[in-house]
Backbone atoms as SQL, in Angstrom:
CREATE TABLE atoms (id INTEGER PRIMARY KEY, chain TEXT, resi INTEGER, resn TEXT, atom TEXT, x REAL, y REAL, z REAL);
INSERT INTO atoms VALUES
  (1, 'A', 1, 'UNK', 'N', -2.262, 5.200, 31.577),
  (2, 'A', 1, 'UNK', 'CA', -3.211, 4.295, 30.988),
  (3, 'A', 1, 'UNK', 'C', -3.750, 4.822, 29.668),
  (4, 'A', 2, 'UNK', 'N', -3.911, 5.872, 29.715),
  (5, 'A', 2, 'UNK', 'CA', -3.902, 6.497, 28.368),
  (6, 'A', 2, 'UNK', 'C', -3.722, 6.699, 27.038),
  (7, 'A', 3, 'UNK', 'N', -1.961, 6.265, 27.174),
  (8, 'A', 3, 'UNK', 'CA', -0.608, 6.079, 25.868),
  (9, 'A', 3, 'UNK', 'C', -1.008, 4.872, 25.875),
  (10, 'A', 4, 'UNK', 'N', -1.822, 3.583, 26.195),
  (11, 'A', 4, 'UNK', 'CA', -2.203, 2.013, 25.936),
  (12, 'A', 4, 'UNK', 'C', -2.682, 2.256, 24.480),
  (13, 'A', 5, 'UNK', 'N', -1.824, 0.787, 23.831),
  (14, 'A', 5, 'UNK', 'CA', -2.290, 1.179, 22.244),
  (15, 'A', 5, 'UNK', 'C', -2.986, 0.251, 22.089),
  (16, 'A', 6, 'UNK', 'N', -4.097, 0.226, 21.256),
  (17, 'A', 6, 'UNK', 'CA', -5.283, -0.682, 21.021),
  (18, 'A', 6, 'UNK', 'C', -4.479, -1.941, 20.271),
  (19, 'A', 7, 'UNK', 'N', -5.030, -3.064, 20.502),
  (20, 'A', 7, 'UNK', 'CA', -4.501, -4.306, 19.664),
  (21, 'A', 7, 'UNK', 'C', -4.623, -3.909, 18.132),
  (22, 'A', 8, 'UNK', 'N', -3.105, -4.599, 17.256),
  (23, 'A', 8, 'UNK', 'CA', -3.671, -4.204, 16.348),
  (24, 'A', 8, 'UNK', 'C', -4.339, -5.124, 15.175),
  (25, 'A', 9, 'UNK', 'N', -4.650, -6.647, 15.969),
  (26, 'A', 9, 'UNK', 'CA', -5.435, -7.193, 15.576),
  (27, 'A', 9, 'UNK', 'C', -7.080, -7.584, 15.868),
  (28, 'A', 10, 'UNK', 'N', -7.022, -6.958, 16.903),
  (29, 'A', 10, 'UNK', 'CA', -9.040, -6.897, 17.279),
  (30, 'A', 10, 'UNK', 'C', -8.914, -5.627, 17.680),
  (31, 'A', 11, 'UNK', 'N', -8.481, -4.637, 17.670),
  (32, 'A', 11, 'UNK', 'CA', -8.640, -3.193, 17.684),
  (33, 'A', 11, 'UNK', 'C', -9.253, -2.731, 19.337),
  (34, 'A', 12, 'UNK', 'N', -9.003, -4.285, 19.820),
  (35, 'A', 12, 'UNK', 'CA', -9.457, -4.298, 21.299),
  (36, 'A', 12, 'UNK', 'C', -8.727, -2.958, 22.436),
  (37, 'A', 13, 'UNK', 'N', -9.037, -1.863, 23.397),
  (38, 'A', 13, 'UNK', 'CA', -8.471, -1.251, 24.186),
  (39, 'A', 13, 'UNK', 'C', -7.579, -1.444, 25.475),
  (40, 'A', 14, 'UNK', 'N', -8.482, -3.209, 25.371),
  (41, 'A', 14, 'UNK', 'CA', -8.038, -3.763, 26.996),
  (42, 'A', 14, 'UNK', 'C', -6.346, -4.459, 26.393),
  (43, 'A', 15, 'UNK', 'N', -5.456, -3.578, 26.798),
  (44, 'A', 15, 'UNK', 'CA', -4.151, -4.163, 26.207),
  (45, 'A', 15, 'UNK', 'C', -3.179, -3.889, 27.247),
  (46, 'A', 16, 'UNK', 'N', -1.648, -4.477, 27.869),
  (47, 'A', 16, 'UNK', 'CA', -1.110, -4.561, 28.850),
  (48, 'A', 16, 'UNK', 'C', 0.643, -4.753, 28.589),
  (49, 'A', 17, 'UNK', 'N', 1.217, -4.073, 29.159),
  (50, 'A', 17, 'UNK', 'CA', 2.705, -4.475, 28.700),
  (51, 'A', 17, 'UNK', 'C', 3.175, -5.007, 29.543),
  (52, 'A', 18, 'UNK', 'N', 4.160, -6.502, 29.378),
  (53, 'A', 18, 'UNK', 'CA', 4.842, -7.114, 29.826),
  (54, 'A', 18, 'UNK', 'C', 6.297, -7.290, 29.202),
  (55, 'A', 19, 'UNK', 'N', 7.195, -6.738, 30.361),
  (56, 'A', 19, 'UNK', 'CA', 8.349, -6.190, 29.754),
  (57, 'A', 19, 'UNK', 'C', 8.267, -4.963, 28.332),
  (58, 'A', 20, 'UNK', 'N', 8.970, -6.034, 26.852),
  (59, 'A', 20, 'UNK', 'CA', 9.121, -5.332, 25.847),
  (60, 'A', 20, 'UNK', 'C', 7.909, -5.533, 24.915),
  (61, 'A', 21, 'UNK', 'N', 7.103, -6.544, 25.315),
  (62, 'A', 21, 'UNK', 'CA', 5.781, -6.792, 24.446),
  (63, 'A', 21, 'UNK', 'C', 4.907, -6.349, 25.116),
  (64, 'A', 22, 'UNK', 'N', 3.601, -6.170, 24.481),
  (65, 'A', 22, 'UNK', 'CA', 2.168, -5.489, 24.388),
  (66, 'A', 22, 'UNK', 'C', 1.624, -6.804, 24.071),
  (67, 'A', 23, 'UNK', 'N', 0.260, -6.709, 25.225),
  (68, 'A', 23, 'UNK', 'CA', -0.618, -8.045, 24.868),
  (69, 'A', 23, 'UNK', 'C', -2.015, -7.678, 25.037),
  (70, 'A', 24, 'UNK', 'N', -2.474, -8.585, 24.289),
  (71, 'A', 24, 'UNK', 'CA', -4.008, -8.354, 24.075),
  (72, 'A', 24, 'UNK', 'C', -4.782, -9.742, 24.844),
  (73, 'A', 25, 'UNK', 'N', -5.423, -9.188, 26.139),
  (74, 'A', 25, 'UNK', 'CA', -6.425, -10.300, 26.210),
  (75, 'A', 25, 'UNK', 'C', -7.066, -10.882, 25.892),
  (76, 'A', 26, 'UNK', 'N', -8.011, -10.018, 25.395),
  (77, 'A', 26, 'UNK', 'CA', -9.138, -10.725, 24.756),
  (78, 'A', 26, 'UNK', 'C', -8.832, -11.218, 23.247),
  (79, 'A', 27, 'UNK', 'N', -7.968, -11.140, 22.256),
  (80, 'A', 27, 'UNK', 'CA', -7.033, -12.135, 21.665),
  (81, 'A', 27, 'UNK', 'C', -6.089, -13.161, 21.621),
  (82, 'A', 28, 'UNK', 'N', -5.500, -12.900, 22.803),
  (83, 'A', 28, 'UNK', 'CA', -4.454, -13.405, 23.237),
  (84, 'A', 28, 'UNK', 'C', -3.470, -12.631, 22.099),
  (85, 'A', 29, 'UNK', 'N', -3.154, -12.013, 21.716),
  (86, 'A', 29, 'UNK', 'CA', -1.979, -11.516, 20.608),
  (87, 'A', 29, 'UNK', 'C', -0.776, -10.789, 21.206),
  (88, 'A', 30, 'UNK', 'N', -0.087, -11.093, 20.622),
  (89, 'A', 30, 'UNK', 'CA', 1.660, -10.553, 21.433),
  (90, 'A', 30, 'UNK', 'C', 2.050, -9.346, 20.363),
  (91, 'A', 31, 'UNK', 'N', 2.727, -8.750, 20.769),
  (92, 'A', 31, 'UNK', 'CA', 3.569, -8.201, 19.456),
  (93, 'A', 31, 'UNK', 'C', 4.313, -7.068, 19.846),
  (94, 'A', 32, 'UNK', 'N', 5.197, -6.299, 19.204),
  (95, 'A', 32, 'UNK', 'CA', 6.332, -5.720, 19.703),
  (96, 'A', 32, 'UNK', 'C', 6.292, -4.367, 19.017),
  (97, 'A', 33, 'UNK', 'N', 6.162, -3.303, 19.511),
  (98, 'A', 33, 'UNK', 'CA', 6.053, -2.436, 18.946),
  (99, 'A', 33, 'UNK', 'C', 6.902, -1.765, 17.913),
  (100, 'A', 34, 'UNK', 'N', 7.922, -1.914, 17.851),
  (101, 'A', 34, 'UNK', 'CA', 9.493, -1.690, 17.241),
  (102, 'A', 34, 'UNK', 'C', 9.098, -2.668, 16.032),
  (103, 'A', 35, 'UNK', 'N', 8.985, -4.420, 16.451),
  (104, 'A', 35, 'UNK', 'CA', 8.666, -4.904, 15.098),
  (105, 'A', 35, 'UNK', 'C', 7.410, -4.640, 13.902),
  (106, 'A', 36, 'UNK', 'N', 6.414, -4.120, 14.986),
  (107, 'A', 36, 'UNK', 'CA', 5.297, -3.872, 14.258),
  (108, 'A', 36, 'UNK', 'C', 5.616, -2.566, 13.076),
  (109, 'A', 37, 'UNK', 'N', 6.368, -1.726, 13.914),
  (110, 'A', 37, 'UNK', 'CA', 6.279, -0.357, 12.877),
  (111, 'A', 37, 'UNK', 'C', 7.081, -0.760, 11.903),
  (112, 'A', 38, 'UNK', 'N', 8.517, -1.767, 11.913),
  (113, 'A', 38, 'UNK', 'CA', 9.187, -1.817, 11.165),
  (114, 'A', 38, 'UNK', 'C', 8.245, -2.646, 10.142),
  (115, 'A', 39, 'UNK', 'N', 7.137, -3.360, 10.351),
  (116, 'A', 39, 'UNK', 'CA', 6.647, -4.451, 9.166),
  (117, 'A', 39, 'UNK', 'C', 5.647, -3.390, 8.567),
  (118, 'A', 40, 'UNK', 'N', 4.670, -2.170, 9.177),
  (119, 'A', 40, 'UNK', 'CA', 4.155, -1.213, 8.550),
  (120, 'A', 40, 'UNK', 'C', 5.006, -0.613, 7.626),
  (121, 'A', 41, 'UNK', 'N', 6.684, -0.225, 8.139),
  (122, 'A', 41, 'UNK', 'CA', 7.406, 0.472, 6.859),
  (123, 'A', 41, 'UNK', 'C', 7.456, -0.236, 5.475),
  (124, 'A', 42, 'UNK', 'N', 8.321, -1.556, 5.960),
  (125, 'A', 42, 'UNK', 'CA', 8.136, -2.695, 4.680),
  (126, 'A', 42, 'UNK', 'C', 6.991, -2.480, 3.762),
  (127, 'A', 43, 'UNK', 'N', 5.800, -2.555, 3.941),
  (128, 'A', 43, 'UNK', 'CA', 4.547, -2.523, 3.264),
  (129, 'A', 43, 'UNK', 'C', 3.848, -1.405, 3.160),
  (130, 'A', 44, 'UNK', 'N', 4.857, -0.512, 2.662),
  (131, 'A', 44, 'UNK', 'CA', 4.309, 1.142, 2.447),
  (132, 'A', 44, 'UNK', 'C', 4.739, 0.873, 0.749),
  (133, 'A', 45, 'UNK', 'N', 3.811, 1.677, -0.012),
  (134, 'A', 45, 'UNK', 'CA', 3.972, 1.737, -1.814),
  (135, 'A', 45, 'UNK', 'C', 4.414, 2.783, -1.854),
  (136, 'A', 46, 'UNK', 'N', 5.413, 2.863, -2.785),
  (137, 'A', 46, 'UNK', 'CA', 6.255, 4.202, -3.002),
  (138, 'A', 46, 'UNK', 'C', 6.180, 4.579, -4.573),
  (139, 'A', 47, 'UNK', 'N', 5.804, 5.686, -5.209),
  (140, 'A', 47, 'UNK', 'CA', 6.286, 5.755, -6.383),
  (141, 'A', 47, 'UNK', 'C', 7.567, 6.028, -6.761),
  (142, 'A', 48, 'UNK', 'N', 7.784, 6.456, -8.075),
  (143, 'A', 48, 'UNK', 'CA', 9.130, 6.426, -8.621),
  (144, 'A', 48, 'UNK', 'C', 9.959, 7.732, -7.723),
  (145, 'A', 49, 'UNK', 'N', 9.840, 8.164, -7.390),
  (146, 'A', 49, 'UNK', 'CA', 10.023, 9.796, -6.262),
  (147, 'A', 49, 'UNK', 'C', 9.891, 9.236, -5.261),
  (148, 'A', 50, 'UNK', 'N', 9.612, 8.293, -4.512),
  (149, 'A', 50, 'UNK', 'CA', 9.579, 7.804, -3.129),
  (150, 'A', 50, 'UNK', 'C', 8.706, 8.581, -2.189),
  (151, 'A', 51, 'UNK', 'N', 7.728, 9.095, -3.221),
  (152, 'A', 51, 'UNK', 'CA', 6.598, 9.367, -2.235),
  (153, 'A', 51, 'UNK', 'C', 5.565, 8.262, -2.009),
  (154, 'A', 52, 'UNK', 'N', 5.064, 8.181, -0.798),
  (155, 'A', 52, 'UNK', 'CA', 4.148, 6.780, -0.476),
  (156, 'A', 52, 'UNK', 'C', 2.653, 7.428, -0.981),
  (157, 'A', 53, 'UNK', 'N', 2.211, 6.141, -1.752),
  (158, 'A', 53, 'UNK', 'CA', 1.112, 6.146, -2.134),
  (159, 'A', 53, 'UNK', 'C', -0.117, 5.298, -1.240),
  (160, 'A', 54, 'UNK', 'N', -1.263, 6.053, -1.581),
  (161, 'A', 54, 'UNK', 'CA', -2.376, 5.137, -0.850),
  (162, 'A', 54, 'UNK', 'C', -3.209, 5.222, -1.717),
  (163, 'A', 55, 'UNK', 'N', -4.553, 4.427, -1.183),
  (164, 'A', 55, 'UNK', 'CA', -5.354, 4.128, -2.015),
  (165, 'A', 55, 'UNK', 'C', -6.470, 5.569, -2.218),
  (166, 'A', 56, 'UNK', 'N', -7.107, 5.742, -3.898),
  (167, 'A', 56, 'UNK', 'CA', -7.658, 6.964, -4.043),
  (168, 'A', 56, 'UNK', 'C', -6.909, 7.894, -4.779),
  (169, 'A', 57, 'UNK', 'N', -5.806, 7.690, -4.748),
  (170, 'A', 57, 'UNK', 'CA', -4.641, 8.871, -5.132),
  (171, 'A', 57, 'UNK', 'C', -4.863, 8.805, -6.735),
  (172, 'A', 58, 'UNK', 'N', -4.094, 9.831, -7.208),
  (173, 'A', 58, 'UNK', 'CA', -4.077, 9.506, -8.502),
  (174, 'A', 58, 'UNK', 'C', -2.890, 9.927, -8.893),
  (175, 'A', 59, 'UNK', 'N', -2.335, 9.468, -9.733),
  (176, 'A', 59, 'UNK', 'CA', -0.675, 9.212, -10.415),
  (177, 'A', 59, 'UNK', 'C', -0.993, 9.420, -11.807),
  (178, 'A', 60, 'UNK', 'N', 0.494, 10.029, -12.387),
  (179, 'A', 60, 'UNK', 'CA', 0.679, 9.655, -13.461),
  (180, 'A', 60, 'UNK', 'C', 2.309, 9.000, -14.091),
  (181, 'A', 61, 'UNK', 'N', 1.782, 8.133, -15.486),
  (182, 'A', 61, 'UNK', 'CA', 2.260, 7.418, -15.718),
  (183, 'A', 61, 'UNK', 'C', 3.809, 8.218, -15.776),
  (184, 'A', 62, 'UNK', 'N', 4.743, 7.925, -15.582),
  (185, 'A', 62, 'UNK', 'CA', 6.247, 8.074, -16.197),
  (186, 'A', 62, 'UNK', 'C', 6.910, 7.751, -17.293),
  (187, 'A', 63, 'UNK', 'N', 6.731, 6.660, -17.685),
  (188, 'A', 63, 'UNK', 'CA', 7.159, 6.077, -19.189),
  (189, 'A', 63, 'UNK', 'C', 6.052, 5.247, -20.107),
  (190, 'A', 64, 'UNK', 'N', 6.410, 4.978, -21.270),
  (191, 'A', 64, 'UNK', 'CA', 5.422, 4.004, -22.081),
  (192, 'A', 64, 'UNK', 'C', 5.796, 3.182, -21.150),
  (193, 'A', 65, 'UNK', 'N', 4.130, 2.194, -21.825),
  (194, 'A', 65, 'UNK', 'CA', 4.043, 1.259, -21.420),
  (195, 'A', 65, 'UNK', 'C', 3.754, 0.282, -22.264),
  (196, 'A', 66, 'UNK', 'N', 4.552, -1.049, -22.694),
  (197, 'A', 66, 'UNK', 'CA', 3.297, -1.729, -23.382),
  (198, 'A', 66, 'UNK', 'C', 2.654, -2.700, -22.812),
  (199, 'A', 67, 'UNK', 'N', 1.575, -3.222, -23.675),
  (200, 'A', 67, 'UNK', 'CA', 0.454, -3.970, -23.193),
  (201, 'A', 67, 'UNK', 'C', 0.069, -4.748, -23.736),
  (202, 'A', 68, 'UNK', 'N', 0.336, -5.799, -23.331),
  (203, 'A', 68, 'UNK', 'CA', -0.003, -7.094, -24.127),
  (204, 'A', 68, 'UNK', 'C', -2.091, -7.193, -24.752),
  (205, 'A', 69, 'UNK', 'N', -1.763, -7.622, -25.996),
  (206, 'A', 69, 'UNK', 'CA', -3.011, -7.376, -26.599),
  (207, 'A', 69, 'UNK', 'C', -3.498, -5.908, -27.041),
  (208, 'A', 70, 'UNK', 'N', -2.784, -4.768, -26.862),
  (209, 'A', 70, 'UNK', 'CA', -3.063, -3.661, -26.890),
  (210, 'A', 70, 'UNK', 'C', -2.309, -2.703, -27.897),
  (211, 'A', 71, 'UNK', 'N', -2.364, -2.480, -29.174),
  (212, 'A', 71, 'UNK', 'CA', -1.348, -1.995, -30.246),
  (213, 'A', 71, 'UNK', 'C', -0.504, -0.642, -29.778),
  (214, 'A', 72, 'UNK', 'N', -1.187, 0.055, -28.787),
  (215, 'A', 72, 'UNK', 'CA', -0.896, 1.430, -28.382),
  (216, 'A', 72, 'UNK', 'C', -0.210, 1.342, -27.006),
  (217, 'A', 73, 'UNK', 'N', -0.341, 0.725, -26.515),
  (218, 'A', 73, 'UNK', 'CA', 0.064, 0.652, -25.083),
  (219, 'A', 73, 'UNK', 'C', -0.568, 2.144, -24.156),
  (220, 'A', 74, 'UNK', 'N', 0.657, 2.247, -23.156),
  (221, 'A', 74, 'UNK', 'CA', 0.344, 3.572, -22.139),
  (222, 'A', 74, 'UNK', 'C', 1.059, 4.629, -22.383),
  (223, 'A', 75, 'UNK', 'N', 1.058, 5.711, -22.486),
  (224, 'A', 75, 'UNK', 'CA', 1.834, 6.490, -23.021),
  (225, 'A', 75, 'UNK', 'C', 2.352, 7.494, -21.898),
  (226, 'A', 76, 'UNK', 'N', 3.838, 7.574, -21.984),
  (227, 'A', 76, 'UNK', 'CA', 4.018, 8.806, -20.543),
  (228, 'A', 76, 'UNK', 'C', 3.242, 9.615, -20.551),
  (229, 'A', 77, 'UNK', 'N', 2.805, 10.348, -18.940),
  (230, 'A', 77, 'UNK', 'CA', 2.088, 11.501, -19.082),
  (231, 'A', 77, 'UNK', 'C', 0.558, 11.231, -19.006),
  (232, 'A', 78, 'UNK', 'N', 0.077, 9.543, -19.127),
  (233, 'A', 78, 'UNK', 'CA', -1.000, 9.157, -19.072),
  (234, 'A', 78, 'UNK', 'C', -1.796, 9.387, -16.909),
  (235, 'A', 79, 'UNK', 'N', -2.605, 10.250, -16.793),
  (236, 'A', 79, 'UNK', 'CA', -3.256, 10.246, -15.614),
  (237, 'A', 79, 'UNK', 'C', -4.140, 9.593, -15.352),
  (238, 'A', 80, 'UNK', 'N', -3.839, 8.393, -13.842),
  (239, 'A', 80, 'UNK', 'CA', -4.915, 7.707, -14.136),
  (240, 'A', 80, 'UNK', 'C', -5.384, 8.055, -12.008),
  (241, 'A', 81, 'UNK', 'N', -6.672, 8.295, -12.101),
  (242, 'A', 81, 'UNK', 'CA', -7.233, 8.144, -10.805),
  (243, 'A', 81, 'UNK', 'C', -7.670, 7.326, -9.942),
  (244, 'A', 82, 'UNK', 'N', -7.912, 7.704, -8.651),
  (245, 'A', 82, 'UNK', 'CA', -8.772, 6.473, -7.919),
  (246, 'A', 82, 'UNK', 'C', -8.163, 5.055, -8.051),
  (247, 'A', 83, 'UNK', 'N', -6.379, 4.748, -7.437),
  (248, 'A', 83, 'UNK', 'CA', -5.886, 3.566, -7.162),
  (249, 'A', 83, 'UNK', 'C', -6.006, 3.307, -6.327),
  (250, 'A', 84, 'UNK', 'N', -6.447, 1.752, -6.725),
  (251, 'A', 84, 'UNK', 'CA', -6.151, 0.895, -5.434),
  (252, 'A', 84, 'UNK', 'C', -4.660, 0.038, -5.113),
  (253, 'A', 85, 'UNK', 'N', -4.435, -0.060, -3.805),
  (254, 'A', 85, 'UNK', 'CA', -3.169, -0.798, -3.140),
  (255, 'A', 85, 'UNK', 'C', -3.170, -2.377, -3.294),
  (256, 'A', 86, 'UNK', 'N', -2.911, -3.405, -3.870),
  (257, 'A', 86, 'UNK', 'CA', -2.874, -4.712, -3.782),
  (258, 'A', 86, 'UNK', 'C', -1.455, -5.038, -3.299),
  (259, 'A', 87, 'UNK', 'N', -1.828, -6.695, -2.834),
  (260, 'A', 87, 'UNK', 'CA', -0.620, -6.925, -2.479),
  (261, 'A', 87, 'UNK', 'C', -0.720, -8.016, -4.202),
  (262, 'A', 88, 'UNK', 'N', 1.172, -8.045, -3.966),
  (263, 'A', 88, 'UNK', 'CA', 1.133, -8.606, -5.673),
  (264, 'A', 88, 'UNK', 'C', 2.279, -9.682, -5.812),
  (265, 'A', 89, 'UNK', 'N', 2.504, -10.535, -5.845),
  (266, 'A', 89, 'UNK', 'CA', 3.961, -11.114, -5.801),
  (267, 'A', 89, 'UNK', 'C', 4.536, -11.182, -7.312),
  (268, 'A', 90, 'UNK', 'N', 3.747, -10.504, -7.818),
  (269, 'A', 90, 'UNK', 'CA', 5.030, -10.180, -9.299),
  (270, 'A', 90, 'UNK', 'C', 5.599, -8.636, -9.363),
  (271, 'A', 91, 'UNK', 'N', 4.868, -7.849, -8.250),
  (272, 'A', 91, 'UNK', 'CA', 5.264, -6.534, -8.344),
  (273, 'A', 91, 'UNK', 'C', 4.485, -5.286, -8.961),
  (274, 'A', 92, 'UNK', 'N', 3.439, -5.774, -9.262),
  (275, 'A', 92, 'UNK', 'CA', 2.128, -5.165, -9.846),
  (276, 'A', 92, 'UNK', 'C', 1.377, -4.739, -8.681),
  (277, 'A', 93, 'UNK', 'N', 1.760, -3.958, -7.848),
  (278, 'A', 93, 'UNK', 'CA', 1.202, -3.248, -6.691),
  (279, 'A', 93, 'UNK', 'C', -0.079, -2.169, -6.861),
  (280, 'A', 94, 'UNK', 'N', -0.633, -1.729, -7.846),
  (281, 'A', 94, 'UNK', 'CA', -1.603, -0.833, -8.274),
  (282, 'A', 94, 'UNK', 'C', -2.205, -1.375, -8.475),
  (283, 'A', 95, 'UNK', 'N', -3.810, -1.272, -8.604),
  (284, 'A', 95, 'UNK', 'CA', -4.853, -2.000, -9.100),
  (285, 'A', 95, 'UNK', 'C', -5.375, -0.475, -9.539),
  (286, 'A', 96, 'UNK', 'N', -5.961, -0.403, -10.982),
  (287, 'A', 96, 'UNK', 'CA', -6.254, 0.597, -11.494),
  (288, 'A', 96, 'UNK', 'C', -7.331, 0.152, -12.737),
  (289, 'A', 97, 'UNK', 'N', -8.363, 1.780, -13.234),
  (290, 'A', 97, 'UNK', 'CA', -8.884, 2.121, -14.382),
  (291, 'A', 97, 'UNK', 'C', -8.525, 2.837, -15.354),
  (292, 'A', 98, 'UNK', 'N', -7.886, 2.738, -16.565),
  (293, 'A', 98, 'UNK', 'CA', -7.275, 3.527, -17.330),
  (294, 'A', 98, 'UNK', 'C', -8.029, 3.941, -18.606),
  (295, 'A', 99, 'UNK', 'N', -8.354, 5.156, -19.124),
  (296, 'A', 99, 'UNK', 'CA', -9.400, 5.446, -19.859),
  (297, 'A', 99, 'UNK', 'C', -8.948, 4.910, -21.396),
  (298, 'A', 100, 'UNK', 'N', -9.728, 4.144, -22.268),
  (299, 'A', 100, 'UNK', 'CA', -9.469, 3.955, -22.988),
  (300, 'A', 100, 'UNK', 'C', -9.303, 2.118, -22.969),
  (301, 'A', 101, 'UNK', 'N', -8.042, 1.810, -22.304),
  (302, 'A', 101, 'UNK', 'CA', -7.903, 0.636, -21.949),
  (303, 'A', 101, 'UNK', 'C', -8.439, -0.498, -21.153),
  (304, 'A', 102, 'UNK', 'N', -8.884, -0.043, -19.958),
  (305, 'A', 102, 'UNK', 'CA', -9.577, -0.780, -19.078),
  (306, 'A', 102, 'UNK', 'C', -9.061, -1.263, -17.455),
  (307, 'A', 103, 'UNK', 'N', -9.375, -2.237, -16.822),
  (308, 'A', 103, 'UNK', 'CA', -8.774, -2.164, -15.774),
  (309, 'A', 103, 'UNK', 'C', -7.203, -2.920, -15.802),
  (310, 'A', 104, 'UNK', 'N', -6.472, -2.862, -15.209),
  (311, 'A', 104, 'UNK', 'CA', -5.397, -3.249, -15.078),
  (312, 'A', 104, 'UNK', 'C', -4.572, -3.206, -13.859),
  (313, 'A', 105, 'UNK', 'N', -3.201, -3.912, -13.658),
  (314, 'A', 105, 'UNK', 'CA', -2.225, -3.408, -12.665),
  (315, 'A', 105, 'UNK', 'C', -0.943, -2.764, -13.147),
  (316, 'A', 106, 'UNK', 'N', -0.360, -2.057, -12.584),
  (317, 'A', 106, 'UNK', 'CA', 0.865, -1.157, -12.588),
  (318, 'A', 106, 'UNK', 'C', 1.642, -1.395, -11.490),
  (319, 'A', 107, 'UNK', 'N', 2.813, -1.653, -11.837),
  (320, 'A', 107, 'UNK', 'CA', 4.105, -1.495, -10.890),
  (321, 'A', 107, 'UNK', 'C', 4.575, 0.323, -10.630),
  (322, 'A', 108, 'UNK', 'N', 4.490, 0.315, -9.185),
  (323, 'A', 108, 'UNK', 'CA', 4.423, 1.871, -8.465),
  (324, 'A', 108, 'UNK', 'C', 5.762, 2.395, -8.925),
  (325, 'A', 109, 'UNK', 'N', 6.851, 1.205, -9.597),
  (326, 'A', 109, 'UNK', 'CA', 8.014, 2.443, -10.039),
  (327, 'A', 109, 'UNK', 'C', 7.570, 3.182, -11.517),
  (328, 'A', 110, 'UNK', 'N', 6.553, 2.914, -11.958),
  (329, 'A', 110, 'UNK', 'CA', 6.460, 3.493, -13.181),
  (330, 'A', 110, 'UNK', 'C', 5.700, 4.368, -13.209),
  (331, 'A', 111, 'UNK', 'N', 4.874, 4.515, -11.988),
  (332, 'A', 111, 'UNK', 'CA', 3.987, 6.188, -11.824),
  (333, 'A', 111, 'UNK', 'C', 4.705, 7.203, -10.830),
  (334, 'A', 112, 'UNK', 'N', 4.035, 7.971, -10.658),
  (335, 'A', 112, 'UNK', 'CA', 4.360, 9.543, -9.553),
  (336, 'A', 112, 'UNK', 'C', 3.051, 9.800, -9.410),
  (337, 'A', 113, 'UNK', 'N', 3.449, 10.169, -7.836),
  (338, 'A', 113, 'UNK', 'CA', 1.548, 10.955, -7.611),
  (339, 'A', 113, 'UNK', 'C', 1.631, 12.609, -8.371),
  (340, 'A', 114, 'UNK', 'N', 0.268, 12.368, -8.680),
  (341, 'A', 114, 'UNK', 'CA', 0.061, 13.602, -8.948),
  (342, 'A', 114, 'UNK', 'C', -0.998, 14.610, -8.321);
């Protein structure tokens, strides 16, 4: 009773396996453990090195960058701290402060943690 894994949508304890699924009562929520980890891998941020990033970290840039409205752009080698993780459907997965420039997003193949 112990190894019982908390729901991982109401974080509820009272949880029960039937057959290959895990269920949550007091949600009613189903879900499969095998699929779950595989949809946690999917939605892991990786930089250009395929190390996974989280939020807080700080990276630096890999290549210029330019920037619309901005004569200078980003310059390799630029360190920027304290990212955040967004979800992005153009691929702009960073949510960031960059000194000088301001806030912005970055696509994670163009940094490395540092």
């Amino acid at each position: 009773m112990a190894n019982e894994p908390k729901c991982p949508k109401c974080k509820s304890e009272n949880t029960y396996q039937d057959m290959n699924l895990w269920i949550c009562p007091d949600c009613s929520y189903e879900w499969d453990p095998a699929e779950l980890e595989e949809e946690i891998q999917m939605n892991k941020v990786v930089d250009s090195n395929g190390n996974i990033l989280n939020d807080g970290d700080s990276v630096t840039v890999v290549k210029d960058l330019k920037v619309k409205g901005s004569p200078s752009g980003i310059k390799a080698g630029t360190k920027v701290r304290n990212i955040r993780l967004v979800d992005s459907s153009d691929g702009h997965n960073i949510s960031c402060k960059i000194d000088g420039i301001g806030s912005m997003y970055l696509k994670s193949e163009f940094v490395k943690k540092a």
